[in-house]
Structure formats: C-alpha cells, structure tokens
N, C-alpha and C positions, 0 to 999 in steps of 0.2 A: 515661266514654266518650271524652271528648274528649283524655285524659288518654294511653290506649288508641290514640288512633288519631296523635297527636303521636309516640307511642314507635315505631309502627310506619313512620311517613314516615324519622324519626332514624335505624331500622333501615338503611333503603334507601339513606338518602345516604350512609352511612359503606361498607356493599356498592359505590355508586358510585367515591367517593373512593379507597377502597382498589384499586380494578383501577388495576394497568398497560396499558395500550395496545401490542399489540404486534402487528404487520402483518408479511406477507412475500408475494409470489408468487413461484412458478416455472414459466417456459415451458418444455416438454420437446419436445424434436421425436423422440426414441424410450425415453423414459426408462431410458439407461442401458444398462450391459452385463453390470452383477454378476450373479449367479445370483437374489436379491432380486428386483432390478428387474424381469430379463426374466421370474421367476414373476409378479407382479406385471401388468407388460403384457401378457401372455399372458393372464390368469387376466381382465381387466377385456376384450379383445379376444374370449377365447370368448364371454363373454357379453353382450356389446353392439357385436361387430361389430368391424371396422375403423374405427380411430379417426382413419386417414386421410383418409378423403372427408368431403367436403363434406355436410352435412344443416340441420335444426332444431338449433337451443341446448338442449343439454340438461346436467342434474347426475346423473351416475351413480353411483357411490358416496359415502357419504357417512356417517360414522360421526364418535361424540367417542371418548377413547383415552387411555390412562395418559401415553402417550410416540408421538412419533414418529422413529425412526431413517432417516436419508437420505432423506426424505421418503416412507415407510414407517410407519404406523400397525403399532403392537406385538400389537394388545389391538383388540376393539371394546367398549366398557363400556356399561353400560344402569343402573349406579348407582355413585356416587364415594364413598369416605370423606368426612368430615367432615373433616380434617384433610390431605385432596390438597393440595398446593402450587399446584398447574398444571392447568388443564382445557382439551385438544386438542379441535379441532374440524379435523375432515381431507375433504375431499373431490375427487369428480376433475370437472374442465367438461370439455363438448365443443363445438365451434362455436363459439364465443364472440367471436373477432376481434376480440381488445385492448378488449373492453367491461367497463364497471365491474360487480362484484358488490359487495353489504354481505351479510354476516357476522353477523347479530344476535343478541345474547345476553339472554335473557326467563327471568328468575323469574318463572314460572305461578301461584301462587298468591296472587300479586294483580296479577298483569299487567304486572309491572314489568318496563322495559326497562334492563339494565345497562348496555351497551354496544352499539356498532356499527363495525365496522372494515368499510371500502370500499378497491379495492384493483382492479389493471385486469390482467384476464387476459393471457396471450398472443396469438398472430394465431390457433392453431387449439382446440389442446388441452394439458392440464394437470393438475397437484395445486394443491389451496391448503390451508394447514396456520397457525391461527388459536390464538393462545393466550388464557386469561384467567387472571388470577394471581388468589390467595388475598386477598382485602382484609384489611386488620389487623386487624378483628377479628373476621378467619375468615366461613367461609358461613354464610348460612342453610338450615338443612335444609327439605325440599322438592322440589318437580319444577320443570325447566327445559328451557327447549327454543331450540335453536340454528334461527333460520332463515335460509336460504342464498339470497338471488335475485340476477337480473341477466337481461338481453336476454326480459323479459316473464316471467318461468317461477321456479321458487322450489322446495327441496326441505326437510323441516325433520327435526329428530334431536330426540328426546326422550329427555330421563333423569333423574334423581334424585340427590340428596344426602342421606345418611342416615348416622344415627349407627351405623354399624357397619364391616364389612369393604366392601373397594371389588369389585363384580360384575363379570365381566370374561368373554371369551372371548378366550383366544389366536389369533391368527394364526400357524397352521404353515403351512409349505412343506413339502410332503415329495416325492420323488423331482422334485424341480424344480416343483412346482404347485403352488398355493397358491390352498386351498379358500375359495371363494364359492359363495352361493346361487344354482344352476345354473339354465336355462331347459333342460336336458338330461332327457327323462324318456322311458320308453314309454308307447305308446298307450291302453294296455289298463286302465289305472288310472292313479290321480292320482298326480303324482310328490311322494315328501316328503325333505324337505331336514333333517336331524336335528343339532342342536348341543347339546352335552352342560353340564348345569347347574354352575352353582358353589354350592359346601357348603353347607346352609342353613345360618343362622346358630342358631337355638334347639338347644338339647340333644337328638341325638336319643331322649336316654332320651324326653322328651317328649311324650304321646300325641298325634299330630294327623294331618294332611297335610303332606308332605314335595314340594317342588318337585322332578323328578330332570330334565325335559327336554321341549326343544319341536320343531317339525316345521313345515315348510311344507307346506301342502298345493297343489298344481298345480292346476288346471283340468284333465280331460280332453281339452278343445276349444280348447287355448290354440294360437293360429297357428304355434307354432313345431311343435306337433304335427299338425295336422291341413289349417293350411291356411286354407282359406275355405272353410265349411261349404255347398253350395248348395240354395236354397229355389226359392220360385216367390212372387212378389207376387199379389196377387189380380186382377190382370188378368191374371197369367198369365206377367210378365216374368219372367227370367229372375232370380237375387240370388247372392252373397254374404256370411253374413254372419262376424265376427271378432272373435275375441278374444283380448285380450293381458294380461299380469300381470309391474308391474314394479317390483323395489323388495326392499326388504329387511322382517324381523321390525322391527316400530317405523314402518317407514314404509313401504307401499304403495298402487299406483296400479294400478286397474283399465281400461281400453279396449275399448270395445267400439264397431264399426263395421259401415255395412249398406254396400254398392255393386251397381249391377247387373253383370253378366256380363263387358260390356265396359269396366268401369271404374270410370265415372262413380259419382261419391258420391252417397249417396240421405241417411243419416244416422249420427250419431255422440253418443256419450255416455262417460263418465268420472268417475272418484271414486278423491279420495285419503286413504286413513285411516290415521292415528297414532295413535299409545298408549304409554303406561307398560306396563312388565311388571306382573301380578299379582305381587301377596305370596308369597314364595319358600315361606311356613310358613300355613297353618289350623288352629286348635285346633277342636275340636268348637262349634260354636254362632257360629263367625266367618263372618263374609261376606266372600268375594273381590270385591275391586273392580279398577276404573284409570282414569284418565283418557284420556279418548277425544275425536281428534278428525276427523270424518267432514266432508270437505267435497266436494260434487258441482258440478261444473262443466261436466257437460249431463247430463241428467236420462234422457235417450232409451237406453232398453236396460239402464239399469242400477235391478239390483233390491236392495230393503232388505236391512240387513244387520242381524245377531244374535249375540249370545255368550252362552254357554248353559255349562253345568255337568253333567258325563252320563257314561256309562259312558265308560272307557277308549277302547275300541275305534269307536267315533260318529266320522263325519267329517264335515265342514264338509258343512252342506243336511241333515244327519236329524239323528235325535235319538229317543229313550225318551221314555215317558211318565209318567215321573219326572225329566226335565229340570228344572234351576233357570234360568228365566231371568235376564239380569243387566238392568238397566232404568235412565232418566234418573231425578234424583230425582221427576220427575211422574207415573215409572210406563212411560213407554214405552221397549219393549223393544223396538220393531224401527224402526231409524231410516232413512227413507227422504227426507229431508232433513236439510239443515246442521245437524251439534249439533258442540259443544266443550265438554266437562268431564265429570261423575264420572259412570261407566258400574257399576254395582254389583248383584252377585247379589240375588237378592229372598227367597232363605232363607241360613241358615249351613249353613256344612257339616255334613253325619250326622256322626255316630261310627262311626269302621269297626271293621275287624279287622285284624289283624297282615298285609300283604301286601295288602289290598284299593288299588285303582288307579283312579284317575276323572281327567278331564281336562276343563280349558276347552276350550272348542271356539268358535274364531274364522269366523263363516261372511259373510265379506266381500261375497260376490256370485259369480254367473256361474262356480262352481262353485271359486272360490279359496278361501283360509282360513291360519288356524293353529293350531295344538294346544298345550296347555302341561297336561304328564302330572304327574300327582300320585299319592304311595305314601302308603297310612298305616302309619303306623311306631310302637311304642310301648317 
C-alpha cells in the first residue's frame, strides 16, 4: 500500500516538473477588424450584450481547444489525446478593471493541483488564452478541470485525457457568424441548441450504443423570452418572478429571482453544474456514467436536479416509466444539494435493435437541460 501510494505522489511531481509556465493577457478595446474577429465580437455581443457598459465582473466564454489563432480558439474539446503537446484554456472577462485572475489547472482524480498562472486583466474587457505543456513523461489519463476566478466570481471547463483520438467541435464561421450557444428561441417550446458528435472510437461493426449528438434544451420561461412572469404574494402584493440560463454544455448556471412589481427585491437563488461528457460508446450491459459537479449558491427557487436514461424523444422535467436513473455512489439520484463526483446510471444499457434511439436526459432545473442522443448500431 504504502509502496502504491509513494508511486502515485512520484506520478504527480514529475506531471508538476514537467509543465512549463506560460502566461499572456490581452486588453482589446474592439477586438479587431478581420472578418474572425468581428464574427467573433459580434457572436459574444448577441449573446451577452454590449460589452461596452459598465455592469458586475463576469467570465463569459470559456472553453479548452487544440490551438488558438489571433486569439481565436480553433476547436472547443471536451477530451485531449494522450499524446497533445499543448492544452489551451481560452476565455473572455468582462468588467474586470486591470484585476488579477488565476487560471488553475486540477487533475480531478485525486485533486491534484498542477499549476496556476495569475495574470491582470485590462481596464474593461478581454481574451485570456493559457497554455500547459506536455510534461516529460507525458499525461496522466484522466479528467481535469481548469478553474478561472478573479473579482469574487470563478467559471470552470472540465475535460479528459484519454488514450485515443482528441474530441473536438470546430468552430465555423459561416456567412460572417460564428455559431454560439444562442439565448435566441420562440416561445412556444424550448429552444435546442444541436452540435454534431465526433466519430466514436469502437468499430461500428460493434453491437452497442453509439453516441451521434447533443442539444441544449431552453427553459420556456427564460427572461429573454418571456420577461417577468407576474404572480400575486399571499397578501395579495403584486410579483415578478425570473428566470435565466447561462453557460455552455460542460458548464452551466441557472438564476432565478422574485421582485415586487415596483422593483424592489424580495428574493434570489442559483446553481452551477459541471460535467464530463458520457461515454461516446455502450455495449449491452454498460453503465453510463460522469463526473458531476452541482454546486448551489442560494438555495431559494431552485429545484433538484436529475439525469435519467429514456426514450429518445423525453425532454428535460418527464420521463417513461422505464426511465434508468443515473445516482451518487450512496443511491441518490436527485441532488438537491452540493455534490461533486461520479454521477452513474443505476442499470446498463438493454440490448437494442438496428436503429433503435434513446438518450441521456439532463434535467438541471426550472425547465433547463441537456440531451445527449444515442443510436444502436450493429
């Protein structure tokens, strides 16, 4: 044991030793004029506003990536080879005002921290683009997670190391725009946000579950559609109440808020939950699992959250009654306080038929979610 636990410290210090330290910031006051860029600004500007006024410190995109060109992220990855040279960590601040952020780099599977680059924004807004090199005797495969803070607030990236091909989602621009996960939806149903999978890696002669593609799913009632919903409190006052959904696949943050009529705050609740991707492949009798981490930072309005296993066509809030819940290792499935680590189905997958379709179903809260669709193939 002791012999065991000696080779695994060894592990970690030579992972230390071998990073390089590499730092950079850039202050942008309109990032640029290339046709890039201005997709780019435009693309981070529809969906979070004018990034010229004054507000709260916030981190808005924020992804790791094969490469970044002109401080342009290629790729968003959600798993690296074994053999990457370079792991990007990219993202944009707003508000900031020449404040320090650190940058930290965490192998998750024993909490080890590799590094940390600190680094002083500009006076408003920006990119910060964070490198970690290869150590000499290469990574450890595994899950890892970049966390990003500064001026009170913190956003984090989770992803993986794994002995195969590197998982990746391009970044296009096409007729000058350059697709991001939108707050753009109608009213009438939940808007979904669809990104298309990379290859699985098993044979598909292979009988199993095939990963093809995931989805965001909307809120109905999310402020940018609807507003401020209005109630009545039980004396009879007038309310609004609100909700918002902000973030990307891997990292999102839910808000929710009460006010009366004329303004005034009554109350407010929020929760931000992270995750690995599931396993791209299921063989008959495998369990989907990921690593999850749900943390609540007011409690008020925000309801438990679940991942579930169901027909194809199930959106975030229902479910069949042949549902597989996915659960902590103590059994609970519906976590309505802080948990961080292994989130896993409670049966293995059936054995289908050629073409049959099911999916995870991500049901976050307050009518948000995510979907990640499965084909069986044989």
């Amino acid at each position: 044991m002791k012999k065991t636990i000696l080779m695994l410290c060894l592990a970690m210090v030579l992972l230390l030793a071998g990073c390089k330290d590499i730092t950079d910031t850039f202050k942008a006051d309109s990032f640029g004029k290339s046709p890039q860029e201005t997709a780019m600004v435009e693309a981070i500007t529809e969906k979070y506003g004018d990034l010229t006024k004054d507000g709260e410190p916030r981190f808005l995109e924020a992804w790791v990536t094969t490469n970044v060109d002109s401080f342009i992220p290629v790729d968003i990855v959600s798993k690296y080879a074994l053999n990457t040279e370079k792991l990007y960590a990219w993202f944009v601040y707003d508000n900031f005002h020449e404040a320090e952020v650190e940058i930290e780099w965490i192998y998750l599977d024993n909490n080890y921290s590799i590094h940390t680059f600190k680094a002083t924004t500009g006076e408003d807004f920006g990119r910060g683009s964070f490198i970690l090199e290869k150590p000499d005797d290469g990574w450890v495969t595994g899950d890892y997670q970049v966390i990003i803070r500064g001026r009170s607030i913190q956003k984090t990236i989770n992803f993986e190391i794994i002995d195969g091909a590197t998982v990746a989602v391009p970044l296009k621009i096409t007729d000058g725009k350059l697709a991001l996960v939108s707050a753009s939806a109608t009213p009438t149903a939940p808007a979904m946000t669809t990104a298309p999978a990379a290859s699985p890696s098993p044979s598909a002669t292979q009988p199993g579950w095939y990963f093809t593609r995931w989805e965001y799913v909307m809120s109905s009632v999310d402020v940018s559609l609807v507003g401020g919903r209005e109630g009545r409190t039980s004396a009879g006052d007038g309310i609004l109440d609100y909700a918002k959904g902000e973030g990307d696949k891997n990292n999102f943050t839910i808000s929710v808020w009460r006010t009366f009529d004329n303004g005034k705050h009554i109350a407010s609740g929020s929760a931000v939950t992270t995750w690995t991707d599931p396993q791209q492949f299921a063989a008959e009798g495998q369990k989907l699992s990921m690593n999850l981490s749900r943390q609540i930072e007011s409690s008020w309005g925000i309801p438990q959250m679940s991942v579930t296993v169901d027909m194809a066509e199930i959106n975030p809030g229902g479910g069949t009654a042949g549902k597989v819940n996915f659960a902590t290792p103590d059994g609970n499935a519906y976590l309505s306080k802080n948990y961080e680590g292994l989130f896993e189905a409670q049966k293995g997958m059936p054995k289908g038929k050629l073409g049959d379709k099911k999916a995870i179903i991500m049901t976050l809260g307050s009518g948000y979610g995510f979907k990640y669709y499965y084909e069986w193939r044989q």
